[in-house]
C-alpha positions as a Markdown table, in Angstrom:
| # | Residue | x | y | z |
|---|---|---|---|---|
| 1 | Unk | 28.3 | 10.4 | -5.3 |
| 2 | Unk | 25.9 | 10.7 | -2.5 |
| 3 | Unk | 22.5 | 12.1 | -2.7 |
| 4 | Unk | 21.3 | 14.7 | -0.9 |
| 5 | Unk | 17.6 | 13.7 | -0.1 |
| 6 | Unk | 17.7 | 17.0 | 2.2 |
| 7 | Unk | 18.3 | 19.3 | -1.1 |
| 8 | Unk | 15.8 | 17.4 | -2.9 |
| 9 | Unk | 13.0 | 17.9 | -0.9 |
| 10 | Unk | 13.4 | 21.3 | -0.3 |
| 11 | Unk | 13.3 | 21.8 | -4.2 |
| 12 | Unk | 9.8 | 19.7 | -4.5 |
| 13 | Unk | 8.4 | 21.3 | -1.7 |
| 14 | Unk | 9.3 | 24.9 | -3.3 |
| 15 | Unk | 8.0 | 23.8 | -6.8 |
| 16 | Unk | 4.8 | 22.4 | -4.8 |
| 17 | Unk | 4.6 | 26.0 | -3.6 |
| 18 | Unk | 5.2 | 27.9 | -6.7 |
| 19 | Unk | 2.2 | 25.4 | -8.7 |
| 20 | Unk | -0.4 | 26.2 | -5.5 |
| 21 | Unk | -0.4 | 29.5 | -6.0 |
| 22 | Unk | -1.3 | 29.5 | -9.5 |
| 23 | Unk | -4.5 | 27.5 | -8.2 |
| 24 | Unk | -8.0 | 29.1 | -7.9 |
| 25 | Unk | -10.2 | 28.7 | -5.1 |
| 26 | Unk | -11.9 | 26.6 | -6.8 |
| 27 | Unk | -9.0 | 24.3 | -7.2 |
| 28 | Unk | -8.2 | 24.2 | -3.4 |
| 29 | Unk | -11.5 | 22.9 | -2.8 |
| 30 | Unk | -11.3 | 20.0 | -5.4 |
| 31 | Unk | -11.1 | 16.6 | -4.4 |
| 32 | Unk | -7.6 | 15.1 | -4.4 |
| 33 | Unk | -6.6 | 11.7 | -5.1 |
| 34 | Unk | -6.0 | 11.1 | -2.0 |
| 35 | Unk | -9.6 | 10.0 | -0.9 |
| 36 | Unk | -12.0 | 12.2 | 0.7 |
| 37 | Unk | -9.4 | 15.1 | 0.9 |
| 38 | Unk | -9.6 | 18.4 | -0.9 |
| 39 | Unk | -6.1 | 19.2 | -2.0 |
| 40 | Unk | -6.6 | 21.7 | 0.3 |
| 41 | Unk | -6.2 | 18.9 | 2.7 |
| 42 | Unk | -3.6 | 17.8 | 1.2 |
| 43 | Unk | -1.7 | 20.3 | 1.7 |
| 44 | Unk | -2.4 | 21.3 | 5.4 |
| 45 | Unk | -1.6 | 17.4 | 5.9 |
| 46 | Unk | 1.8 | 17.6 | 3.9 |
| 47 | Unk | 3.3 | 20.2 | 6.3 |
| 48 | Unk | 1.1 | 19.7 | 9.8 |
| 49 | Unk | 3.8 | 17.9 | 11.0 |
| 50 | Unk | 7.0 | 20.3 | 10.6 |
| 51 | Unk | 7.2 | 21.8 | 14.2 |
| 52 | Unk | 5.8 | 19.2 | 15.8 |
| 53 | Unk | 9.2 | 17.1 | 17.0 |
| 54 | Unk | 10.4 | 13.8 | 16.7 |
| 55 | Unk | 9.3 | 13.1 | 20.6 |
| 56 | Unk | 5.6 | 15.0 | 20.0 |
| 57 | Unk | 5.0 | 13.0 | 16.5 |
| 58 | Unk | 5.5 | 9.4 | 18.5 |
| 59 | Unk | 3.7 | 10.8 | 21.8 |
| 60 | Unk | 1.0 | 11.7 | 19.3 |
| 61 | Unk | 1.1 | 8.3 | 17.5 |
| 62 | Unk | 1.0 | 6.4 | 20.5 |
| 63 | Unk | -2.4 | 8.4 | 21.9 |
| 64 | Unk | -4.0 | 7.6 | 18.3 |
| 65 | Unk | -3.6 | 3.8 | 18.6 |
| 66 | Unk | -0.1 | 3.8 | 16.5 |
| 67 | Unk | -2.8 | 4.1 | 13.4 |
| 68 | Unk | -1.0 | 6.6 | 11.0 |
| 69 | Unk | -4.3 | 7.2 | 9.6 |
| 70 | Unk | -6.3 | 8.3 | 12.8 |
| 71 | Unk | -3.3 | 10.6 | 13.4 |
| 72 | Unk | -3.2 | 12.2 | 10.3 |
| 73 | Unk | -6.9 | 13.1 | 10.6 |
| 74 | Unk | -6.8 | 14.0 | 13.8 |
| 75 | Unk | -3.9 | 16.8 | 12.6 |
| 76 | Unk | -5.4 | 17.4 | 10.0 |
| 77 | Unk | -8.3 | 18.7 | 11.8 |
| 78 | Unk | -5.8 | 20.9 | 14.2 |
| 79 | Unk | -4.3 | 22.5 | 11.0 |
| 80 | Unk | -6.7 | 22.6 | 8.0 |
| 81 | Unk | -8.6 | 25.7 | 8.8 |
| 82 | Unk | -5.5 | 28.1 | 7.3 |
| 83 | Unk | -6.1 | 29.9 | 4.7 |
| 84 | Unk | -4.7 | 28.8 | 1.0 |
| 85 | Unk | -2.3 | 31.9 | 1.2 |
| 86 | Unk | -1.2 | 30.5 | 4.8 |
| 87 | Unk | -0.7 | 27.2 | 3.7 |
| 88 | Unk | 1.7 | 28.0 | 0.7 |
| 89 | Unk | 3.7 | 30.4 | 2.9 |
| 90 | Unk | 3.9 | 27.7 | 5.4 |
| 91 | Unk | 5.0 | 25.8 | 2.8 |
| 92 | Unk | 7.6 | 28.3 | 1.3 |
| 93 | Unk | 8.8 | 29.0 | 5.4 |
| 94 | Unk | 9.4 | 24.8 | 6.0 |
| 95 | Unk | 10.5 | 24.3 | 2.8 |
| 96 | Unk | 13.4 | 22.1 | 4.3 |
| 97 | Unk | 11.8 | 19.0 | 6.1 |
| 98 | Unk | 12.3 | 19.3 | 9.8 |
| 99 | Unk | 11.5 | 16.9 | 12.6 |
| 100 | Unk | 9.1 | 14.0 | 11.5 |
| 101 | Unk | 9.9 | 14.7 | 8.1 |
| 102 | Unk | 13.4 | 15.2 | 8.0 |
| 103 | Unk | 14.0 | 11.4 | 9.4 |
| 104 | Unk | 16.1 | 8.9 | 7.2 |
| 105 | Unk | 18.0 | 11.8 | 5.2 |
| 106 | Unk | 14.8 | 13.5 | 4.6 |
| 107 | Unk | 13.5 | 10.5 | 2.6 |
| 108 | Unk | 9.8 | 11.3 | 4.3 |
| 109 | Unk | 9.7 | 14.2 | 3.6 |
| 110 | Unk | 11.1 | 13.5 | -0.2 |
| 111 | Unk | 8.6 | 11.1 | -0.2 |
| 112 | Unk | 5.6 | 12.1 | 1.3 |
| 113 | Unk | 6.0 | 15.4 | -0.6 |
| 114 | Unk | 6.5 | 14.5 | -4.0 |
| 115 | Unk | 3.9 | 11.3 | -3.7 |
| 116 | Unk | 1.2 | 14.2 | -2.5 |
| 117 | Unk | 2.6 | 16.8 | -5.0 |
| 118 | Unk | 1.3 | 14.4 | -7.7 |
| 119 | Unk | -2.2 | 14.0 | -6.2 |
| 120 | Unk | -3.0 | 17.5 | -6.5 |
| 121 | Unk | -1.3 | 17.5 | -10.1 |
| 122 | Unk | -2.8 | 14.5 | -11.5 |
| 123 | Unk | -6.3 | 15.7 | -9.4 |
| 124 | Unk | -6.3 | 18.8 | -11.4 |
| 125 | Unk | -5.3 | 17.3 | -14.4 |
| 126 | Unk | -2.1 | 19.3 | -14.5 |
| 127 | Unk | 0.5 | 16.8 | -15.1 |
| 128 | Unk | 4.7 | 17.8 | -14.6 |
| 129 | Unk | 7.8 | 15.9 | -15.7 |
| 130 | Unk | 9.1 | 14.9 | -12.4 |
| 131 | Unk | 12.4 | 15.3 | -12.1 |
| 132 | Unk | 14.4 | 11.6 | -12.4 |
| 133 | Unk | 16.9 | 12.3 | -9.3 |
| 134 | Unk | 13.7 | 13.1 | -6.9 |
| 135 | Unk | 12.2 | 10.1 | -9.1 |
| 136 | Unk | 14.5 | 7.3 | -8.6 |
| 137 | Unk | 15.3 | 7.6 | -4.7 |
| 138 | Unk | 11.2 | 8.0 | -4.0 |
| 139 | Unk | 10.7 | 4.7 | -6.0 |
| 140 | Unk | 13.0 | 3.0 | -4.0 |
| 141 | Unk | 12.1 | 4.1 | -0.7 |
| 142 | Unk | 8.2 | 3.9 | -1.0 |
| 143 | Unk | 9.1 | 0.1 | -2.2 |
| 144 | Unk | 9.8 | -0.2 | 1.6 |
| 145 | Unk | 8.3 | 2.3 | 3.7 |
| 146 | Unk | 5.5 | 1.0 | 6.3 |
| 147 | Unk | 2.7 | 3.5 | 5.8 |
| 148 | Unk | 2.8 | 3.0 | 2.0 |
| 149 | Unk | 1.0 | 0.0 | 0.2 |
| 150 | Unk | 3.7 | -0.3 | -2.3 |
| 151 | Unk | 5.7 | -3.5 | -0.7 |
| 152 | Unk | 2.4 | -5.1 | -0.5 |
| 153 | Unk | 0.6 | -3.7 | -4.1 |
| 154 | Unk | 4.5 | -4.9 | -5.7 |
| 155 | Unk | 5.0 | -8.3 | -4.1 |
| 156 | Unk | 5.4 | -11.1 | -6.8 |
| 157 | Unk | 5.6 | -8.9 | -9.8 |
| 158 | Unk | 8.8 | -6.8 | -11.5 |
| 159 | Unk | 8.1 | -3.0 | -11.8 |
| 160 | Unk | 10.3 | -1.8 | -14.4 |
| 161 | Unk | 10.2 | 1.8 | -15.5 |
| 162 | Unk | 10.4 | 2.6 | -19.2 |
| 163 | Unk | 11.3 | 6.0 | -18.9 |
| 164 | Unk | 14.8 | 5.4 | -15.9 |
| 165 | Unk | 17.2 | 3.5 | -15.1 |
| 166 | Unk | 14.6 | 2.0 | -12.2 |
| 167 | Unk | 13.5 | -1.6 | -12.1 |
| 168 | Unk | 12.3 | -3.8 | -8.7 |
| 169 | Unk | 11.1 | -7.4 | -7.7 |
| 170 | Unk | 10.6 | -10.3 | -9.4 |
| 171 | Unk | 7.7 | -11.9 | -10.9 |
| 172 | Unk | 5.3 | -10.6 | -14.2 |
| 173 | Unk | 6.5 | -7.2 | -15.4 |
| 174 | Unk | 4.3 | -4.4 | -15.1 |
| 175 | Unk | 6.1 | -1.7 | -17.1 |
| 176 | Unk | 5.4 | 2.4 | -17.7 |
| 177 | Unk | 6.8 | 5.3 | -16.8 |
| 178 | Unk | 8.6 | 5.9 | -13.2 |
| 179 | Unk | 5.7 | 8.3 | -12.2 |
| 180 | Unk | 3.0 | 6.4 | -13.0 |
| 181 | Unk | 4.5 | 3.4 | -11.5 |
| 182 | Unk | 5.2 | 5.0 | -8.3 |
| 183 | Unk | 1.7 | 6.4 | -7.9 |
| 184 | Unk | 0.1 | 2.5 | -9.1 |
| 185 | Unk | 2.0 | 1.0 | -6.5 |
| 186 | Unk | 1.1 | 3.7 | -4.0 |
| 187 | Unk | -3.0 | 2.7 | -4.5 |
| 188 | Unk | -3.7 | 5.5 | -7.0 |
| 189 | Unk | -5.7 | 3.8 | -9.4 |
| 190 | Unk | -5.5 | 6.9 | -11.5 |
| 191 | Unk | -2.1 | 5.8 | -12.8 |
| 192 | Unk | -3.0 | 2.5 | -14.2 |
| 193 | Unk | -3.8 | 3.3 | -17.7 |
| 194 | Unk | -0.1 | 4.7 | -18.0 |
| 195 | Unk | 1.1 | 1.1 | -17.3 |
| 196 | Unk | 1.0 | -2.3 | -19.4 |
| 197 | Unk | 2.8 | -6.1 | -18.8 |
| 198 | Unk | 1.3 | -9.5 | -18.2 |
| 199 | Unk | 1.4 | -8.2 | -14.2 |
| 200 | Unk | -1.2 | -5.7 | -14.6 |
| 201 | Unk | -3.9 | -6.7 | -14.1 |
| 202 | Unk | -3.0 | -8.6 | -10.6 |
| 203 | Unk | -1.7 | -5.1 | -10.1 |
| 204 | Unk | -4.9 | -3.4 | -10.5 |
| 205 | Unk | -7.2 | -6.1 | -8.4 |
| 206 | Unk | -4.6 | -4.6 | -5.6 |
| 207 | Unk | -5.0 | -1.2 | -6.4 |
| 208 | Unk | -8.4 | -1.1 | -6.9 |
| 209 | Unk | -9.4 | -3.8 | -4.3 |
């Protein structure tokens, strides 16, 4: 049966929007995991690409040096003075990924949303049971994608998650639920508590190095 990753991140990004607006102002303005952002940030980052266009988000990558990092600041900084009402409406509006996002079968914006989704959650200390068909298609994917540290943070060890049918590599097992897997690999050190296995602790000199 094939997946559609399209559907699925249309129904994270619409249970992103439905959590923000229980949030206080307060709460927009708290840091993130992701670091030095607010999750106000966060957001305005998660969606500042939607109407850009396949052809403007490489014209824009190529003026920023091809570093995905200088480019996301540099929208960032285009589209982060919205308001927090703005921002989930703009959320609700582009709730299906389009252009940059939409690439692969949506699995960017799949991704990329559910990956940020948990930095405000975990940030907050408002944790979710994410659910496993979003789960187990992110895992995989972030296992590969280039502007995520997971291929690099996972190399040599076997991630193996207690809670899905979800295991990858080769190497010392680091075990633990999907979630907190995903977001280890991804360079959240928040997650590494969750986790155990002899591969651990090379796992966390990665993370936390």
């Amino acid at each position: 049966m094939k997946v559609d990753r399209t559907a699925l991140a249309t129904a994270e990004r619409r249970d992103l929007a439905d959590f923000l607006e229980t949030l206080t102002p307060e709460q927009w303005d708290h840091p993130s995991l992701c670091s030095g952002w607010t999750v106000r940030d966060v957001v305005a980052h998660l969606i500042s690409y939607e109407e850009v266009g396949l052809v403007g988000f490489i014209g824009r990558f190529a003026r920023q040096g091809f570093s995905f990092g200088t480019m996301n600041q540099r929208r960032l900084e285009e589209f982060g003075a919205r308001t927090s009402g703005e921002l989930v409406a703009y959320v609700r509006e582009h709730a299906k990924p389009s252009g940059p996002t939409a690439v692969a079968d949506a699995r960017i914006g799949l991704t990329d949303g559910l990956i940020h989704h948990q930095d405000i959650r975990r940030a907050l200390g408002k944790p979710r049971r994410v659910p496993a068909e979003r789960l187990v298609p992110v895992l995989g994917f972030a296992m590969i994608a280039p502007p995520l540290p997971a291929k690099r943070n996972g190399q040599g060890l076997r991630l193996v998650a207690s809670d899905l049918d979800w295991s990858h590599g080769s190497g010392a097992e680091v075990t633990g639920p999907g979630e907190a897997l995903l977001m280890a690999v991804c360079g959240r050190s928040d997650a590494l508590p969750e986790l155990a296995g002899p591969g651990l602790a090379t796992l966390a000199s990665r993370v936390q190095g």
